[in-house]
C-alpha positions in Angstrom: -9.0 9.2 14.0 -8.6 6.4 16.7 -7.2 3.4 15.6 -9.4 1.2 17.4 -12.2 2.1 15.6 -10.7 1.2 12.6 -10.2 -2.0 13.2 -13.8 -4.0 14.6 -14.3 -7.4 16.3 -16.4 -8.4 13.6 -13.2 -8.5 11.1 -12.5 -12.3 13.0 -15.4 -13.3 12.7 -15.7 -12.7 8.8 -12.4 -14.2 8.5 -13.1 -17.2 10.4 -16.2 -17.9 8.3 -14.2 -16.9 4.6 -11.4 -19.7 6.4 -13.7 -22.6 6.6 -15.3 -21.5 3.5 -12.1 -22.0 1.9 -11.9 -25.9 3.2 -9.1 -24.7 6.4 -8.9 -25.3 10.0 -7.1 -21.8 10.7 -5.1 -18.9 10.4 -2.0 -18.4 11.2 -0.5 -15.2 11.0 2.9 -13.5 11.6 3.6 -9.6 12.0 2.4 -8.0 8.5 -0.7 -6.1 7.4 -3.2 -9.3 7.9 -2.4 -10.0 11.3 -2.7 -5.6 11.9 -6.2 -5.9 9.9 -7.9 -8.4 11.9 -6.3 -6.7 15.5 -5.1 -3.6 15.0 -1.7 -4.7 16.3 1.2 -3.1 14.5 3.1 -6.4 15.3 7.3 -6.1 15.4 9.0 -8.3 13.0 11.8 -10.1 14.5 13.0 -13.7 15.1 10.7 -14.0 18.2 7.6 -16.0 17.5 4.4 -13.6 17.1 1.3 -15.5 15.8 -2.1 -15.2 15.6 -3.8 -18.3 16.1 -7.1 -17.8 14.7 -9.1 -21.5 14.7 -12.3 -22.0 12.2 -13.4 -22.7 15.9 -12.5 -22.0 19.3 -10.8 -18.7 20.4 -8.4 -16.9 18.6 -5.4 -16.3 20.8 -2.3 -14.0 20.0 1.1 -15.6 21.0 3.2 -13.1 21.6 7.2 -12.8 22.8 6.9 -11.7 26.8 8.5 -8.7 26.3 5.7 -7.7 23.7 3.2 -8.4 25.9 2.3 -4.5 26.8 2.4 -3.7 23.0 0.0 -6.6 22.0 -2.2 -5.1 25.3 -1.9 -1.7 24.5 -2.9 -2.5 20.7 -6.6 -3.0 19.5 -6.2 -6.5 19.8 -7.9 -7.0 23.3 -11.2 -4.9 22.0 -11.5 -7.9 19.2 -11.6 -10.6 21.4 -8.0 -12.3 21.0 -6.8 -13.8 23.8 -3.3 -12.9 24.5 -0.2 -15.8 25.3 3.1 -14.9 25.9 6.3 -16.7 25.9 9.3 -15.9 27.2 13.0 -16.2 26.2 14.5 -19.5 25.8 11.7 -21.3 25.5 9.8 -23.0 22.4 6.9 -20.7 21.5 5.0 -23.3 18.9 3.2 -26.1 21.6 1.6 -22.9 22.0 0.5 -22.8 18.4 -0.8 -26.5 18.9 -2.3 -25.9 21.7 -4.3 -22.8 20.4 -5.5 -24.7 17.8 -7.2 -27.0 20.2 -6.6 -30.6 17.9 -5.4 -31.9 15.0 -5.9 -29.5 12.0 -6.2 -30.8 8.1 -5.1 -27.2 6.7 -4.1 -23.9 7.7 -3.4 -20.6 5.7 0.2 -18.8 6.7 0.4 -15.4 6.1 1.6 -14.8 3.1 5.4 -13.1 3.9 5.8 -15.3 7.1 9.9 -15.5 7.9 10.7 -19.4 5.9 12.3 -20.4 9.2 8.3 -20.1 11.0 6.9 -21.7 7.7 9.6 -24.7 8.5 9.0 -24.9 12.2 5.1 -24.8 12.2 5.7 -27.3 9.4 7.2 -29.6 12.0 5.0 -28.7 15.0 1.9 -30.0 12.8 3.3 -32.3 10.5 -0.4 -33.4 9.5 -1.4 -30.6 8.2 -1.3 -28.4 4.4 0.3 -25.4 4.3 -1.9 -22.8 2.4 -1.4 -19.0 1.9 -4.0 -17.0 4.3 -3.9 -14.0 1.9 -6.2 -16.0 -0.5 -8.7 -15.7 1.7 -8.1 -12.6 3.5 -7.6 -10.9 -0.1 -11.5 -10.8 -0.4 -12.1 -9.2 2.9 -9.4 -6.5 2.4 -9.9 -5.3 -1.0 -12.9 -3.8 -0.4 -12.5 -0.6 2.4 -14.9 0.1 4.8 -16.4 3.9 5.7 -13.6 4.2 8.8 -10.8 2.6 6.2 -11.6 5.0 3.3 -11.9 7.9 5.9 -8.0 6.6 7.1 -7.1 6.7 3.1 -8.4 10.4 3.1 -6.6 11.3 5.5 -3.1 10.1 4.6 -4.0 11.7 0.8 -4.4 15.1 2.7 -1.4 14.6 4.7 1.0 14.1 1.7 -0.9 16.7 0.2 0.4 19.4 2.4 4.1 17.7 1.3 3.5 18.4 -1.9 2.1 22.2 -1.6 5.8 22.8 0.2 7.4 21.2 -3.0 8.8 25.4 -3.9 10.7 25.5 -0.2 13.1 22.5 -1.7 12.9 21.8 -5.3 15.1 24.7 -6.8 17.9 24.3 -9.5 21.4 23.5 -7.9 20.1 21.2 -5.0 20.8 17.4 -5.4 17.6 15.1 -5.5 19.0 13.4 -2.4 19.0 17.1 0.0 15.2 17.6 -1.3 14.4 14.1 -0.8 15.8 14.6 2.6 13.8 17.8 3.3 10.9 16.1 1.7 11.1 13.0 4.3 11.1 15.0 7.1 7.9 17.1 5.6 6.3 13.8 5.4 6.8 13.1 9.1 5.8 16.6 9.5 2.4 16.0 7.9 1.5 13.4 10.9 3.2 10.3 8.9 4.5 7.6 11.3 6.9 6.6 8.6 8.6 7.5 5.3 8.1 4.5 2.9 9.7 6.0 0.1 11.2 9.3 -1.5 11.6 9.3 -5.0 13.1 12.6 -6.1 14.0 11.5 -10.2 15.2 15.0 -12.1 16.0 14.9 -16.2 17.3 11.8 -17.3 16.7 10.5 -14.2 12.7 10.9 -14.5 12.9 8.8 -17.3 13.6 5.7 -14.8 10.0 4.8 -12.5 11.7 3.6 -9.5 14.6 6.3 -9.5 15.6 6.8 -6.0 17.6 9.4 -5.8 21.2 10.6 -6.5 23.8 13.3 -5.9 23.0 14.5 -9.3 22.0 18.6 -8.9 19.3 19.7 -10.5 19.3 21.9 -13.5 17.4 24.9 -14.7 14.2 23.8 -16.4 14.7 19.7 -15.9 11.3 18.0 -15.5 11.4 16.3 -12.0 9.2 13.5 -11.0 8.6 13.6 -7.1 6.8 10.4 -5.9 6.4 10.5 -2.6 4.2 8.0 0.4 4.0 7.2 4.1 2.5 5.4 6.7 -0.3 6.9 9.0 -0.9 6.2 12.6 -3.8 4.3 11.7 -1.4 1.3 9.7 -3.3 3.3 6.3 -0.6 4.6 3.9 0.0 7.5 1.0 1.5 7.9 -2.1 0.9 10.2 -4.2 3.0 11.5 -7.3 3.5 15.2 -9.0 5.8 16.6 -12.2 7.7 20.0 -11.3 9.9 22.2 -13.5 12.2 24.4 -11.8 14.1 27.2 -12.7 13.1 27.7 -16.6 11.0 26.2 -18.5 10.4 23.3 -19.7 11.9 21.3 -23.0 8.8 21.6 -25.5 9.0 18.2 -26.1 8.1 17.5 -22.3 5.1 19.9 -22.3 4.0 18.0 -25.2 3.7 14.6 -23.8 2.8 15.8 -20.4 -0.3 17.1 -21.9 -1.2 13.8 -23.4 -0.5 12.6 -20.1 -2.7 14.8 -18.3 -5.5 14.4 -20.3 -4.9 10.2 -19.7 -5.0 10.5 -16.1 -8.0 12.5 -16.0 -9.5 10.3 -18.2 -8.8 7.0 -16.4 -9.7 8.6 -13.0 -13.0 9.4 -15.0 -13.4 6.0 -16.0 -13.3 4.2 -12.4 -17.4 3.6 -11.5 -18.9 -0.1 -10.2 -18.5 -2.3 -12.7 -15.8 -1.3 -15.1 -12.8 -3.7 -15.1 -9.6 -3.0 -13.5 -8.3 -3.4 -17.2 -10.8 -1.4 -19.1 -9.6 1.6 -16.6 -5.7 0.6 -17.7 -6.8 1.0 -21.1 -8.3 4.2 -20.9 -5.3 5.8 -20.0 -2.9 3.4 -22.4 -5.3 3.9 -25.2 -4.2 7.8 -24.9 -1.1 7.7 -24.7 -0.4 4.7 -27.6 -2.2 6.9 -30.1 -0.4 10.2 -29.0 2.6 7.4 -30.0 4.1 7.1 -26.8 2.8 3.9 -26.2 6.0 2.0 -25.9 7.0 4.7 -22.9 4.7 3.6 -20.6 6.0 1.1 -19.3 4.2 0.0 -16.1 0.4 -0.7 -14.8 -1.9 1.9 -14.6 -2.3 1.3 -10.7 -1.9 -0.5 -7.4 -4.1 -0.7 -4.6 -3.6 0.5 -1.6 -4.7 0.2 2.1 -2.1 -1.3 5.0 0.2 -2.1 2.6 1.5 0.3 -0.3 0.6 -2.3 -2.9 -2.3 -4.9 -2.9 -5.3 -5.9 -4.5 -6.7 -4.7 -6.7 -4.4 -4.0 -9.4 -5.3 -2.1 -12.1 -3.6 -3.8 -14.8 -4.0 -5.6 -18.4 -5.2 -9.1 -18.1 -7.2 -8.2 -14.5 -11.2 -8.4 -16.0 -11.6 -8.3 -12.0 -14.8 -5.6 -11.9 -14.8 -2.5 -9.8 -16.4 -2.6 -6.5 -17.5 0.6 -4.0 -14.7 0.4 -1.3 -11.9 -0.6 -3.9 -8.8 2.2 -3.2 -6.2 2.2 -5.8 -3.9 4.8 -7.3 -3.9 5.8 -10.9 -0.8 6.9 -12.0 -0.1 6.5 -15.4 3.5 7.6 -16.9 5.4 8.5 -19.9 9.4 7.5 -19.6 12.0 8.9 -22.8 15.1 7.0 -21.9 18.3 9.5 -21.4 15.8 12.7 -21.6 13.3 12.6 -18.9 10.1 11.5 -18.1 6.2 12.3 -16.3 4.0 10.3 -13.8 0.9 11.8 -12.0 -0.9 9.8 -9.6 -3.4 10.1 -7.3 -5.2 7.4 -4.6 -8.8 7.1 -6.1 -11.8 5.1 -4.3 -14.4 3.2 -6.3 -18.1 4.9 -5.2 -21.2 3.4 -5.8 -21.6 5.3 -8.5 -18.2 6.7 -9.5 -14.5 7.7 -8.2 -13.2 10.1 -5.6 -10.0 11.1 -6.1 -8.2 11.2 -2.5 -5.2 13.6 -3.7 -6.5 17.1 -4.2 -3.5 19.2 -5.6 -3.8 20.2 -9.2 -2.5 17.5 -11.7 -1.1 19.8 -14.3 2.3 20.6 -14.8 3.9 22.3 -11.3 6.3 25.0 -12.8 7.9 26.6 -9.5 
């Protein structure tokens, strides 16, 4: 898929009119997923000024360090209609800012993770105006995926996929999590994945903790092991997607118990997701399950996050979000079940709100993976 199509002209222009709907003059915006969504450029993070000035009026320009300069131009960002400014070493990038702006402004959003020292400095270069965050109003735009996005979202699913169908060439008792993790990061790249953004190889006792990296712990004959695993495409769109092995005997019947109450929540909580339902009503499908199976305290996290150009954003599916489901909405659900000291279960998969349902974007079988 080319990235430029991915990533119209028309995005300013519905950001410029959500801006001055919101009561502000402008965007600003530093490398991050906002600044890639309106422009496509996959922007480099450093102590160099880049910034998208985009004005309620006037043209949006991209200040950029000079050095950058053939990125920005070799990037989307000239098929939007940014103009691109450079400025080079030693000298102070923000009267650039100003004068991008074109006047005095009243309020402008910041992106939302902007470095504090930018934050401080465009603070001083336009002492008159309120600082606001930009992801308030770019929130809206993003959280519902176009065709091109959900076909980008598809394709990172079937990329880490393919990871997980190679799961029997690594996981095998005797191997540490960290040597599968590192044969499973280089799978990843493999599967056309730009980027590894995390490994999480968590065997026995280990499952039992969600955000288990991994360790030089081998793992034993018939240990549960909880493999989530995500990456970045060439198109800025990202996977993650989660499995349960057992390797090298069976299973501890206790496991197999819970893990079929957890089967049967995940399926039912994909099932749920149509326009309409809350994001809450989904996380109580699958928390209803598993609180009357009794393992209610041991699930100990959301339901799901959504996903796009970053691994987590809106919308999240979550108690206390009565946000309703939209077609375009892309979120995992991923519920879990975590005994601490024993082990523990997650299966997730990247599901897309339809306009009349949910499409799961991971395809591999959710039941228990005994290899």
């Amino acid at each position: 898929m080319g990235t430029h199509a991915l990533y119209p002209p028309e995005r300013l222009a519905a950001a410029r009119r959500a801006t001055a709907a919101a009561g502000l003059s402008a965007l600003l915006l530093t490398p991050g997923s906002d600044l890639r969504y309106l422009t496509g450029y996959d922007a480099r993070v450093s102590e160099r000024l880049t910034c998208l000035v985009l004005p309620v009026e006037g043209e949006p320009t991209l200040i950029v360090p000079t050095l950058e300069r053939p990125a920005a131009e070799a990037s989307p960002a000239p098929d939007t209609g940014v103009r691109i400014v450079d400025h080079a070493d030693g000298t102070d990038p923000y009267p650039l800012v100003t004068a991008a702006l074109g006047g005095p402004v009243a309020a402008v959003g910041l992106a939302d993770r902007m470095w504090a020292e930018q934050v401080l400095a465009l603070r001083a270069a336009l002492p008159g105006a309120r600082q606001r965050l930009a992801g308030d109003v770019l929130r809206e735009l993003r959280v519902r995926k176009s065709p091109a996005e959900v076909a980008a979202l598809a394709e990172a699913g079937a990329a880490i996929d393919a990871v997980h169908r190679r799961m029997g060439e690594w996981l095998r008792p005797g191997r540490t999590e960290a040597e599968v993790a590192a044969d499973i990061a280089a799978a990843i790249r493999a599967a056309g994945h730009v980027s590894v953004d995390f490994v999480i190889v968590a065997a026995g006792p280990n499952g039992a903790s969600p955000h288990h990296s991994t360790s030089d712990r081998p793992i034993g004959p018939g240990e549960p092991v909880v493999v989530d695993i995500g990456g970045t495409m060439p198109s800025g769109y990202r996977s993650d997607c989660t499995r349960t092995y057992v390797t090298g005997g069976p299973a501890p019947a206790e496991f197999s118990d819970y893990y079929d109450v957890l089967w049967e929540a995940q399926r039912a909580a994909v099932a749920a997701v149509r326009p309409g339902v809350s994001a809450e009503a989904v996380d109580a499908v699958a928390r209803d399950i598993i609180t009357v199976a009794g393992y209610g305290p041991a699930f100990l996290h959301r339901t799901g996050h959504g996903i796009g150009l970053d691994g987590h954003e809106e919308p999240y599916v979550v108690a206390g979000n009565a946000r309703p489901l939209e077609a375009g909405m892309a979120f995992s659900i991923e519920p879990g079940i975590y005994l601490a000291g024993r082990h523990g279960a997650r299966i997730e998969d990247i599901v897309v709100c339809t306009t009349d349902g949910g499409q799961r974007l991971n395809t591999t079988p959710t039941e228990l993976i005994a290899l």
